[in-house]
C-alpha positions in Angstrom: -31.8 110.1 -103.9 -29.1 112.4 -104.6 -26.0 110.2 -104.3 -23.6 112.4 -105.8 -20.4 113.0 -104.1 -20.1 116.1 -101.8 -19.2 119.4 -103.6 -16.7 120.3 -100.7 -15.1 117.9 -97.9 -16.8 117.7 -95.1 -16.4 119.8 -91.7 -18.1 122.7 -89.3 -20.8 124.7 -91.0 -19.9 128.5 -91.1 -23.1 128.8 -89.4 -26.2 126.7 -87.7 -28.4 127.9 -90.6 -25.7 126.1 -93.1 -25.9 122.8 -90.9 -29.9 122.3 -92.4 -29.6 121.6 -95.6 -26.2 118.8 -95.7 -27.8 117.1 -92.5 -31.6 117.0 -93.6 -30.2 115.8 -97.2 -28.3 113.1 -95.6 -31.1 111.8 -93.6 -33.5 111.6 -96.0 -30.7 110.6 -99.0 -30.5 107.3 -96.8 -33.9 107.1 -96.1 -35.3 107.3 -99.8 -32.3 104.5 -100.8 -33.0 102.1 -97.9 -37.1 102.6 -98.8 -36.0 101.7 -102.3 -33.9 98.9 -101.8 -36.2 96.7 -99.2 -40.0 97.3 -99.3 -39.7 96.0 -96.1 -38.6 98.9 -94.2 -41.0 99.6 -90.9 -39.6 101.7 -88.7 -36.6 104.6 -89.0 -34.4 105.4 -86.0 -33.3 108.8 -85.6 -30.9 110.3 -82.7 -30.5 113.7 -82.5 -29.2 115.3 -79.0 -29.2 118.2 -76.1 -29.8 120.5 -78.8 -33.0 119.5 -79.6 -33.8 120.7 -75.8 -31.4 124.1 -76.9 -28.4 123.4 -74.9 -26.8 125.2 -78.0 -28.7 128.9 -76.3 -27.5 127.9 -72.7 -28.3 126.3 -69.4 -31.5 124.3 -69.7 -33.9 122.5 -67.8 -33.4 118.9 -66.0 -34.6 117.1 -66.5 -35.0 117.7 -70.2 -38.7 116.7 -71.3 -39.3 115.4 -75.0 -42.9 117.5 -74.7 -40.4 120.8 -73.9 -41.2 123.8 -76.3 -38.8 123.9 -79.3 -35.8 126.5 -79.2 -35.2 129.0 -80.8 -34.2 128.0 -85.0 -32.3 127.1 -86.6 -31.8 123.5 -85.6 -31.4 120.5 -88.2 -32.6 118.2 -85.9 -36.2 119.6 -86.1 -36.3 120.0 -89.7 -34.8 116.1 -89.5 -38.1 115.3 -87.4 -40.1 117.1 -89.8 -39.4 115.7 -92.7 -39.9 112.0 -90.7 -42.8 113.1 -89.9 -44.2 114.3 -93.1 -42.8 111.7 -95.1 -44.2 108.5 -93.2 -47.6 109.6 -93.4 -48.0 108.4 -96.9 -45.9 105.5 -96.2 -46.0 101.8 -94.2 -42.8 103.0 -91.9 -42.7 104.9 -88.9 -40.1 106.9 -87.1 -38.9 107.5 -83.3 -36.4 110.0 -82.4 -34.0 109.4 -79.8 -33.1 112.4 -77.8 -30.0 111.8 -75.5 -29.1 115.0 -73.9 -24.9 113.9 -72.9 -23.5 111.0 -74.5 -20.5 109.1 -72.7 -18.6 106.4 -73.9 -16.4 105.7 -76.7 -16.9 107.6 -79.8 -13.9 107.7 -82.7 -13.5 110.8 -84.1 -16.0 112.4 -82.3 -15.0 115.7 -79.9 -18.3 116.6 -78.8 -17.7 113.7 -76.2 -17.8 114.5 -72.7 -15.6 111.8 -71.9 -13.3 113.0 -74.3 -12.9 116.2 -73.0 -12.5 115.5 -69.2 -10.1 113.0 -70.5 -8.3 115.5 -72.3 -8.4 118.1 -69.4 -7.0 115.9 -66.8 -4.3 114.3 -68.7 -3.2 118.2 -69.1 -3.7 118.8 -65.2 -1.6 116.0 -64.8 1.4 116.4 -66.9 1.5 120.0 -65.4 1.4 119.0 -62.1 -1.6 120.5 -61.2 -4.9 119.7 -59.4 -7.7 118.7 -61.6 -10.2 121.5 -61.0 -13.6 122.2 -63.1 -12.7 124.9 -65.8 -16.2 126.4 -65.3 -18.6 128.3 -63.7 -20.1 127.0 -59.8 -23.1 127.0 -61.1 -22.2 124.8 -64.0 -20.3 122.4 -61.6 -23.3 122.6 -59.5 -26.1 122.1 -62.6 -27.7 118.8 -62.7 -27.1 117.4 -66.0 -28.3 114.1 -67.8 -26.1 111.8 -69.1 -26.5 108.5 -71.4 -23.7 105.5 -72.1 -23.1 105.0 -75.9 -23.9 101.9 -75.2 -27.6 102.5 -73.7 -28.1 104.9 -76.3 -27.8 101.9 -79.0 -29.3 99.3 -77.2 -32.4 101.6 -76.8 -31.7 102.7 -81.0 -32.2 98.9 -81.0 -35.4 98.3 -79.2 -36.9 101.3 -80.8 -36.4 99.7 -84.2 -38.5 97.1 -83.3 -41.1 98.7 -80.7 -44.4 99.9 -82.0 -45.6 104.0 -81.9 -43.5 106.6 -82.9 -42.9 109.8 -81.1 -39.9 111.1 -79.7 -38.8 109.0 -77.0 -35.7 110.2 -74.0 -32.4 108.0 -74.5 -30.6 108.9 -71.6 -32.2 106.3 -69.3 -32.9 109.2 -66.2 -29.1 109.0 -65.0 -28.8 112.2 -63.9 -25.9 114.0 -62.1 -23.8 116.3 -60.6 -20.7 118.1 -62.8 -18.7 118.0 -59.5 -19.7 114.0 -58.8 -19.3 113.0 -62.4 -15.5 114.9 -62.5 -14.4 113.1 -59.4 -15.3 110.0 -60.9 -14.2 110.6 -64.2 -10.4 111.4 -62.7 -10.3 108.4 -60.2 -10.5 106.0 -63.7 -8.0 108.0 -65.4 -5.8 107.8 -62.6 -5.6 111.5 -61.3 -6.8 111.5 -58.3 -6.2 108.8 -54.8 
């Protein structure tokens, strides 16, 4: 494995094309070590997300299906399943892919969290004074959307480890709501709303 230190420090790719090669490297840097260091490796546990189903592109279906058609490229998390794919065959471990479409819950340093957003957003509406209202489109607030606790996510990460097969398997448990149900609730913990 290529263990060198990264030319640059780390942040957002210029472009989603420049996001393939640092994450498959990663992946497969960690892979190759862990292989190397216990024989005894059986199964690898990767986790991509709603991009997979091409949330990136726009509104997509609900509930999102693992068998779905891939999106339009380029997306690391393919070329991630790829190379898992490819490289097990010749090998005693197997793989599973985790594909969580939302992820709630607590996440440090992570600001692709939904939670973290509406947090965000209503502590704003708040200090201003003014009603909590969605930011986006009706239809958006209308959309059914899937959602998975951090939590669930690495519980199931766990089982998965251990569970026989291989293919990609859904993470987010079939919770599924509303935009307009899930911003209620969200502002009723946080105090911004009776």
């Amino acid at each position: 494995p290529n263990c060198s230190p990264p030319a640059a420090r780390p942040g957002p790719a210029p472009s989603r094309a420049a996001e393939v090669a640092p994450n498959l490297a990663m992946l497969r840097n960690v892979v190759e070590a862990v292989q190397q260091a216990s024989p005894a490796l059986r199964k690898v546990v990767l986790v991509t997300g709603a991009k997979f189903y091409g949330i990136q592109w726009g509104a997509s279906s609900t509930p999102c299906r693992e068998s779905d058609p891939r999106q339009l490229p380029p997306n690391f998390y393919y070329d991630q399943e790829d190379w898992l794919r490819e490289a097990s065959r010749s090998e005693r471990w197997r793989w599973v892919n985790l594909i969580p479409p939302f992820v709630s819950g607590y996440a440090v340093g992570n600001p692709m969290n939904l939670v973290l957003g509406i947090g965000l957003y209503a502590a704003v509406c708040k200090e201003l004074g003014m009603p909590l209202r969605f930011p986006g489109s009706v239809g958006a607030y209308e959309a059914l959307h899937q959602i998975a606790d951090a939590r669930q996510i690495g519980a199931a990460a766990a089982w998965a480890a251990r569970a026989r097969g291989g293919p990609p398997l859904p993470a987010g448990g079939g919770r599924r709501g509303r935009r307009r149900r899930r911003s209620i609730d969200a502002a009723r913990s946080i105090r911004c709303l009776a």
